[in-house]
N, CA, C and O atoms as a GROMACS GRO file, in nm:
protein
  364
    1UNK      N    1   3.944  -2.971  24.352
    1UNK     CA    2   3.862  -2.917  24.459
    1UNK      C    3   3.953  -2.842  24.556
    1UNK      O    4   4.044  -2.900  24.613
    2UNK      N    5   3.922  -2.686  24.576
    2UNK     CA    6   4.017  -2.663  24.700
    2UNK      C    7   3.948  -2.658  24.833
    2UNK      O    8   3.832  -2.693  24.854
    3UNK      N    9   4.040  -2.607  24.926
    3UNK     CA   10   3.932  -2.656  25.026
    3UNK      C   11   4.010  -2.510  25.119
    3UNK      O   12   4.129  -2.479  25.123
    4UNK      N   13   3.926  -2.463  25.166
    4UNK     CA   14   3.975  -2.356  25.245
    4UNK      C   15   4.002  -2.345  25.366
    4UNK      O   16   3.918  -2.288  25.434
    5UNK      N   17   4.123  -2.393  25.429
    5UNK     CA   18   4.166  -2.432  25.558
    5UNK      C   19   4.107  -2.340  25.656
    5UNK      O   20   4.019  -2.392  25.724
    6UNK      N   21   4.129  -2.233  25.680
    6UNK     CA   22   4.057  -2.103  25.750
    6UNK      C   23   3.909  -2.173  25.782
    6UNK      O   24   3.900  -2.208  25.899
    7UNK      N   25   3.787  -2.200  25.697
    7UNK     CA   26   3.672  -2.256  25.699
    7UNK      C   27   3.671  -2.386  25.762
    7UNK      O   28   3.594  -2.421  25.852
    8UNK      N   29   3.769  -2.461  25.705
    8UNK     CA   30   3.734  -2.595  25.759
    8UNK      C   31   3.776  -2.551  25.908
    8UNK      O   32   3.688  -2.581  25.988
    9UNK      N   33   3.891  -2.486  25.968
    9UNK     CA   34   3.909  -2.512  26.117
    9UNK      C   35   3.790  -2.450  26.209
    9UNK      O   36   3.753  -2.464  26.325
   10UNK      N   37   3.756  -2.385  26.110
   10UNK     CA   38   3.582  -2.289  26.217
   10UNK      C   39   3.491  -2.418  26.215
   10UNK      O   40   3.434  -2.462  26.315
   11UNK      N   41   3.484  -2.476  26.079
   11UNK     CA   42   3.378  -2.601  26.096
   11UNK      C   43   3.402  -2.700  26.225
   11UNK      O   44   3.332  -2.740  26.318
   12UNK      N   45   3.523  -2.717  26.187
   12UNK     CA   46   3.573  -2.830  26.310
   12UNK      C   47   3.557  -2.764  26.505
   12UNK      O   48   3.515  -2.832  26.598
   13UNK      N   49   3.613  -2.590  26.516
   13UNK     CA   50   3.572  -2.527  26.622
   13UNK      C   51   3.423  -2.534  26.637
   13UNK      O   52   3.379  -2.568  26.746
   14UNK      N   53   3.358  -2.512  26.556
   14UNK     CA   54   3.209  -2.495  26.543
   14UNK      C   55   3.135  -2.653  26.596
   14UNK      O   56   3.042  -2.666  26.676
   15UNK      N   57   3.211  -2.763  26.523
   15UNK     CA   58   3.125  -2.869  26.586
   15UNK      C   59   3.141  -2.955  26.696
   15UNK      O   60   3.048  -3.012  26.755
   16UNK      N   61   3.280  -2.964  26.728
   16UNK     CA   62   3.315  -2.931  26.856
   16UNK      C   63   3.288  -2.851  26.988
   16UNK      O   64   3.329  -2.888  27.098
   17UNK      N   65   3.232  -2.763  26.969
   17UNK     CA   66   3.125  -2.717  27.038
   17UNK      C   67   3.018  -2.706  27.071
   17UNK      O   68   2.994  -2.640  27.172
   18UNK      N   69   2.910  -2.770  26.996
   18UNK     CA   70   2.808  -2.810  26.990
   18UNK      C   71   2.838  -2.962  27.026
   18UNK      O   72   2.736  -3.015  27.069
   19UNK      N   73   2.938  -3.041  27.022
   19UNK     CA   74   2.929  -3.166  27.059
   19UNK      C   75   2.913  -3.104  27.168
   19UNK      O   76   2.798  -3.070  27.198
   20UNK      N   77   3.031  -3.070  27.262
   20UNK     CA   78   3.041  -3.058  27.394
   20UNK      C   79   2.889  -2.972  27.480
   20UNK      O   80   2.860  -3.004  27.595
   21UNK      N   81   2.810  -2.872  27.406
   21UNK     CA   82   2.670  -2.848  27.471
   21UNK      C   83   2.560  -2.944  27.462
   21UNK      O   84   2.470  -2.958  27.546
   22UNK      N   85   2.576  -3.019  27.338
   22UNK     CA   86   2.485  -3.124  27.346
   22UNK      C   87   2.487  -3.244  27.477
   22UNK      O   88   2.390  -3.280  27.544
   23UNK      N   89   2.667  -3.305  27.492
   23UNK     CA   90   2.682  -3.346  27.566
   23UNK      C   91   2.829  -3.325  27.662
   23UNK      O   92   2.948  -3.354  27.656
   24UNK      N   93   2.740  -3.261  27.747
   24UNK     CA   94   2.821  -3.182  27.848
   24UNK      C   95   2.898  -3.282  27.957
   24UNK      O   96   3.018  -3.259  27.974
   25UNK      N   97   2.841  -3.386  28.028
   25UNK     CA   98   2.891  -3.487  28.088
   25UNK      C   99   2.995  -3.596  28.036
   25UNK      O  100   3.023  -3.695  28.105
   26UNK      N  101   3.051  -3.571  27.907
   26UNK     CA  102   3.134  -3.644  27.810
   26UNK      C  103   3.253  -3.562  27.813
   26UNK      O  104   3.366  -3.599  27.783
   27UNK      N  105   3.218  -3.451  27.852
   27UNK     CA  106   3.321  -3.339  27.814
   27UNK      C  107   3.366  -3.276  27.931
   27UNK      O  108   3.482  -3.295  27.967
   28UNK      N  109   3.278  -3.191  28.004
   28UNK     CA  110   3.282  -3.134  28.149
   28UNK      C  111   3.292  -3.189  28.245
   28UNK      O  112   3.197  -3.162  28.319
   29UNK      N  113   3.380  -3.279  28.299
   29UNK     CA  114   3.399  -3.316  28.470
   29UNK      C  115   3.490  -3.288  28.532
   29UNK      O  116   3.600  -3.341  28.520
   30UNK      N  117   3.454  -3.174  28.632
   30UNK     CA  118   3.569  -3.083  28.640
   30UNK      C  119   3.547  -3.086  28.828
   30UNK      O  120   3.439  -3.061  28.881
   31UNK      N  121   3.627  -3.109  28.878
   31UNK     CA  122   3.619  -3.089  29.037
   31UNK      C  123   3.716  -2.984  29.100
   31UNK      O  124   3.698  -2.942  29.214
   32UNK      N  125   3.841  -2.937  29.005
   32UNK     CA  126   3.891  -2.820  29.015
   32UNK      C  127   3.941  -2.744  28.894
   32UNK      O  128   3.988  -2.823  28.813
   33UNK      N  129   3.947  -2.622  28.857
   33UNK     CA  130   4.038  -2.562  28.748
   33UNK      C  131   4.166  -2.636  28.723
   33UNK      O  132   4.215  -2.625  28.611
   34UNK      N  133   4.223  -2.703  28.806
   34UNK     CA  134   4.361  -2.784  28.705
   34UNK      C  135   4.261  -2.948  28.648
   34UNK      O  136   4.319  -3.019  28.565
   35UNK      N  137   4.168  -2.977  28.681
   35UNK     CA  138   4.066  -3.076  28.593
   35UNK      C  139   4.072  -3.011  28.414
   35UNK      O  140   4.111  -3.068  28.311
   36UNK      N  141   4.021  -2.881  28.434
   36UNK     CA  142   3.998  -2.850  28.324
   36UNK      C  143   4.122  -2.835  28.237
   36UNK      O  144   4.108  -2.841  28.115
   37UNK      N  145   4.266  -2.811  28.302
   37UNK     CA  146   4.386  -2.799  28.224
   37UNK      C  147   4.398  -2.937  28.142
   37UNK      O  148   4.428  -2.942  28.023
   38UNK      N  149   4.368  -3.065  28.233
   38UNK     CA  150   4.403  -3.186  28.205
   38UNK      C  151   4.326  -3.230  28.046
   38UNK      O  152   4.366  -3.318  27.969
   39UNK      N  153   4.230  -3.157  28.032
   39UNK     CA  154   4.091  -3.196  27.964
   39UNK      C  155   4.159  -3.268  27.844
   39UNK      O  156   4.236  -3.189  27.788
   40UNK      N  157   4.157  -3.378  27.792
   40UNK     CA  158   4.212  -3.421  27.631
   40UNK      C  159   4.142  -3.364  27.554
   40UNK      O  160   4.174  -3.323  27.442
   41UNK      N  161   4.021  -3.356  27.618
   41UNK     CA  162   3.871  -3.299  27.448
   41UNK      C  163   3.987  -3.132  27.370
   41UNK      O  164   4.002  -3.100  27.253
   42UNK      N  165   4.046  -3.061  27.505
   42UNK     CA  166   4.074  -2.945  27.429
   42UNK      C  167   4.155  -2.965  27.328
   42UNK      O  168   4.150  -2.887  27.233
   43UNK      N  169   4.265  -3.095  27.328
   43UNK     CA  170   4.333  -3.113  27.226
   43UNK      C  171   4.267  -3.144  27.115
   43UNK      O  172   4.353  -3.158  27.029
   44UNK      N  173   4.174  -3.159  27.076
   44UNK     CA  174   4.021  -3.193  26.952
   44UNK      C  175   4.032  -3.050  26.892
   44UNK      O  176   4.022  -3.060  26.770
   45UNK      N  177   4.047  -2.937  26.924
   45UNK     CA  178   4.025  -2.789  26.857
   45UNK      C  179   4.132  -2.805  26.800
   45UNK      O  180   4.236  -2.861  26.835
   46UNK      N  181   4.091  -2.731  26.674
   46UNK     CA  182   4.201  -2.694  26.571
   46UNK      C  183   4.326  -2.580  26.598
   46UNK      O  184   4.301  -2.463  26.629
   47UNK      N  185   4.397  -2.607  26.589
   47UNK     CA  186   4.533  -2.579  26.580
   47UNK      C  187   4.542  -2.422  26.547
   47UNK      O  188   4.518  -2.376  26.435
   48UNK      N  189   4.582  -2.342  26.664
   48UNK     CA  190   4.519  -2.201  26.678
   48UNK      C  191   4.425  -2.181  26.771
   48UNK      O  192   4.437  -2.059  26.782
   49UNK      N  193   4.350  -2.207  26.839
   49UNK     CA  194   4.239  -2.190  26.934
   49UNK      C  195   4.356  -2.163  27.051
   49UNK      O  196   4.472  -2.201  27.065
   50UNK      N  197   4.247  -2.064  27.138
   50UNK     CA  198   4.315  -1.993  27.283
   50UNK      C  199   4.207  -2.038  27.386
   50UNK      O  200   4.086  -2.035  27.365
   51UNK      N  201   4.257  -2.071  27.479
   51UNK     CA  202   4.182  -2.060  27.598
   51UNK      C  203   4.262  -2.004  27.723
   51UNK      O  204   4.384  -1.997  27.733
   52UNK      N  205   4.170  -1.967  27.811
   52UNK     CA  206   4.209  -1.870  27.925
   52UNK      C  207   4.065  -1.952  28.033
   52UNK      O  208   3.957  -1.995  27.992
   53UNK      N  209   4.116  -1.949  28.165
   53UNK     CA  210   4.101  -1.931  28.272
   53UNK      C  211   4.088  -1.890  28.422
   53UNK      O  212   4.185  -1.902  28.497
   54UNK      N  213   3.986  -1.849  28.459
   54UNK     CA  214   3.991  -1.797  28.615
   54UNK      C  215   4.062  -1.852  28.717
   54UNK      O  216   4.127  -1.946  28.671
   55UNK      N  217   4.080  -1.840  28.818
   55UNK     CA  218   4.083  -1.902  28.956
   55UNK      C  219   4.191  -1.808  29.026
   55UNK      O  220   4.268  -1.714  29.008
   56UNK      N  221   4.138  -1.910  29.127
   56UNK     CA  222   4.262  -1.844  29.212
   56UNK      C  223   4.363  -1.926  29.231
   56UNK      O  224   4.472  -1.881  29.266
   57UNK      N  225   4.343  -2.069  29.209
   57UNK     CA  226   4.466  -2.172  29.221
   57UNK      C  227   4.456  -2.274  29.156
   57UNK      O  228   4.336  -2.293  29.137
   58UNK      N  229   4.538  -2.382  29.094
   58UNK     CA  230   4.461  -2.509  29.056
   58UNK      C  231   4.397  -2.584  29.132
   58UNK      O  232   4.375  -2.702  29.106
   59UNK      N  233   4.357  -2.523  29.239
   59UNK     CA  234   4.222  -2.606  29.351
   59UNK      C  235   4.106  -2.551  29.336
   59UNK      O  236   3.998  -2.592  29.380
   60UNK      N  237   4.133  -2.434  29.259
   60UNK     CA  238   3.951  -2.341  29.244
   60UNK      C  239   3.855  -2.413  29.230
   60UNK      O  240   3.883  -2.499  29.146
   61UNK      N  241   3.760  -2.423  29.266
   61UNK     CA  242   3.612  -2.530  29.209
   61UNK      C  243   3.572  -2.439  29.130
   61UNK      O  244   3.563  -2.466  29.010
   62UNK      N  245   3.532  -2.286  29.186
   62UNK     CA  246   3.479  -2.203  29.034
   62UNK      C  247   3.563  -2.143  29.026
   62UNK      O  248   3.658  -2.107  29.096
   63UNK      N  249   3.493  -2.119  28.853
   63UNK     CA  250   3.574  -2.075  28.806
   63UNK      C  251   3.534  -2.095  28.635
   63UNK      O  252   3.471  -2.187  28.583
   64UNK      N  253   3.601  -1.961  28.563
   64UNK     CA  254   3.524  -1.945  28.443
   64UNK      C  255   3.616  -1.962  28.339
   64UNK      O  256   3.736  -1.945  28.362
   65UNK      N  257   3.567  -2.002  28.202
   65UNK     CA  258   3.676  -2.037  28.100
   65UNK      C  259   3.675  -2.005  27.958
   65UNK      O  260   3.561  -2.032  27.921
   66UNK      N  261   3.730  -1.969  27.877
   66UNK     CA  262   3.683  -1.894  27.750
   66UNK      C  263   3.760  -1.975  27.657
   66UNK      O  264   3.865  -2.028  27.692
   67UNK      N  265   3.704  -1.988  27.518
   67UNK     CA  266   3.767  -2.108  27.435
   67UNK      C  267   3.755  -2.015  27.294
   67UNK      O  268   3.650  -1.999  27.233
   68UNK      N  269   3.859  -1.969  27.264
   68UNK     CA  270   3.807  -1.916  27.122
   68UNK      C  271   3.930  -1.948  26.971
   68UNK      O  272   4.052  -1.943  26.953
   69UNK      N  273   3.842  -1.971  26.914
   69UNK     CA  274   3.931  -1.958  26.762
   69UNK      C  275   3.888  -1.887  26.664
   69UNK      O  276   3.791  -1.930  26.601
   70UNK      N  277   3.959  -1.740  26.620
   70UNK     CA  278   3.932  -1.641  26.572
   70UNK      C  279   3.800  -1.560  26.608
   70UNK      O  280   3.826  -1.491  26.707
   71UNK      N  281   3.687  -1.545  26.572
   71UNK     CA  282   3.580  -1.453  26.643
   71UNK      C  283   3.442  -1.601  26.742
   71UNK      O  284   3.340  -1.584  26.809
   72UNK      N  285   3.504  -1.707  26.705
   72UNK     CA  286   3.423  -1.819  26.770
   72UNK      C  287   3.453  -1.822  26.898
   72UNK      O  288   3.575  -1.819  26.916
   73UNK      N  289   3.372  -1.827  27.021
   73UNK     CA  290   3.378  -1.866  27.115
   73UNK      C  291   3.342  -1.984  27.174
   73UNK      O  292   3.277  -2.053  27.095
   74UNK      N  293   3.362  -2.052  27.311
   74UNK     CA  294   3.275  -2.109  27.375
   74UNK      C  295   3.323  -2.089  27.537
   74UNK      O  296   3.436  -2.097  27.583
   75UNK      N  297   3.191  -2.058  27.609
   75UNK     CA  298   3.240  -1.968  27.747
   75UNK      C  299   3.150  -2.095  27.844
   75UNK      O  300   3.036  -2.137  27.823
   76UNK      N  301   3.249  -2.138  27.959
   76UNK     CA  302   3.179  -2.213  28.072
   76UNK      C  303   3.239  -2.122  28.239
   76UNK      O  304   3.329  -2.064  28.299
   77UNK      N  305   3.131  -2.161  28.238
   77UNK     CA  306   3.130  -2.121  28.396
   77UNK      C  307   3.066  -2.248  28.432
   77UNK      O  308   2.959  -2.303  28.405
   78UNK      N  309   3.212  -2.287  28.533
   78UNK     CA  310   3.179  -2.393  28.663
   78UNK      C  311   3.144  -2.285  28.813
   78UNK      O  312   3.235  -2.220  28.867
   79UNK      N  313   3.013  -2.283  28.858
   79UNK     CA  314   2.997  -2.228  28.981
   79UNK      C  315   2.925  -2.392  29.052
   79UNK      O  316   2.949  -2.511  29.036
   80UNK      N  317   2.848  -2.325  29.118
   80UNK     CA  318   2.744  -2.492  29.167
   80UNK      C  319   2.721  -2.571  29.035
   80UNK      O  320   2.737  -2.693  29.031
   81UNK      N  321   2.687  -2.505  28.938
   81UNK     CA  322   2.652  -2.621  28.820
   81UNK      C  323   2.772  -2.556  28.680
   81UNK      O  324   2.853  -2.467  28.656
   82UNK      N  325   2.724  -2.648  28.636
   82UNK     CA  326   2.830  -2.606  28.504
   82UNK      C  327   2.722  -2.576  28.364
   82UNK      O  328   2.640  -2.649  28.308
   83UNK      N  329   2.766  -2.434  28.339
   83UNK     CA  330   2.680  -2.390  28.218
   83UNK      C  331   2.808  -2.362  28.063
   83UNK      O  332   2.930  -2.348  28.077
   84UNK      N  333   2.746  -2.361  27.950
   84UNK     CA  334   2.814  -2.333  27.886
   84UNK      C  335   2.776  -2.253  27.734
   84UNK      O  336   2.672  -2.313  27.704
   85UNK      N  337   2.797  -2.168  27.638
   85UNK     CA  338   2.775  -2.046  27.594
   85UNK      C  339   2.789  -2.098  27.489
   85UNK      O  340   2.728  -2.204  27.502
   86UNK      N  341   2.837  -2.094  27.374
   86UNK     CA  342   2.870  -2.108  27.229
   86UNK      C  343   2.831  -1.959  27.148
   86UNK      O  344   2.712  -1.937  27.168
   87UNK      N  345   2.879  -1.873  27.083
   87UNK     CA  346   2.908  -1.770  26.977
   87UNK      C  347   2.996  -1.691  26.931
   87UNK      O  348   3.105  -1.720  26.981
   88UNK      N  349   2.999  -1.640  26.889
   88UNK     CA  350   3.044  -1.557  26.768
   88UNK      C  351   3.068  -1.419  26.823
   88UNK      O  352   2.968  -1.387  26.888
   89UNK      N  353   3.152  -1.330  26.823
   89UNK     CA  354   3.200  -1.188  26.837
   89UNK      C  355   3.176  -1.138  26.743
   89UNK      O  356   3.173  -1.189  26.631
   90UNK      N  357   3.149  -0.992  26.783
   90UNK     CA  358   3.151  -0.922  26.619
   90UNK      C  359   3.266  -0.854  26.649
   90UNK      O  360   3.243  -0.736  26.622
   91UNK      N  361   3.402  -0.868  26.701
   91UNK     CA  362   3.492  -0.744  26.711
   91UNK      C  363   3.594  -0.881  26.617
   91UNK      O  364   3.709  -0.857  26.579
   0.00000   0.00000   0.00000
């Protein structure tokens, strides 16, 4: 059986992300942008994934965040509430 590493790490990005929209309070508790540096869940993405962040300091309360591995995303914005995105790029 082979198994196609490339695929499996999108599977694993892929459900990992949907954990975290399903349940957002398991994952998201963030009271400033250096909260979100601390996060352990990000260490859960497969090996290759980028993330980037806004702010203006590690005291920012908002502040926006982008999670991607190869054309997969997942985008949160902490403003008053915390929302979060899950898809796919076509570039």
């Amino acid at each position: 059986m082979l198994i196609h590493f490339n695929q499996a790490k999108l599977q694993q990005f892929d459900e990992l992300a949907r954990k975290i929209i399903q349940n957002p309070e398991q994952y998201l508790q963030f009271d400033s942008v250096s909260d979100f540096y601390q996060g352990a869940w990000l260490d859960l993405f497969p090996k290759g994934t980028t993330w980037a962040v806004t702010g203006l300091d590690d005291g920012a309360t908002e502040f926006y965040a982008i999670i991607e591995f190869q054309h997969h995303y997942l985008k949160i914005k902490c403003l008053s509430e915390i929302s979060v995105t899950f898809g796919i790029s076509n570039t």
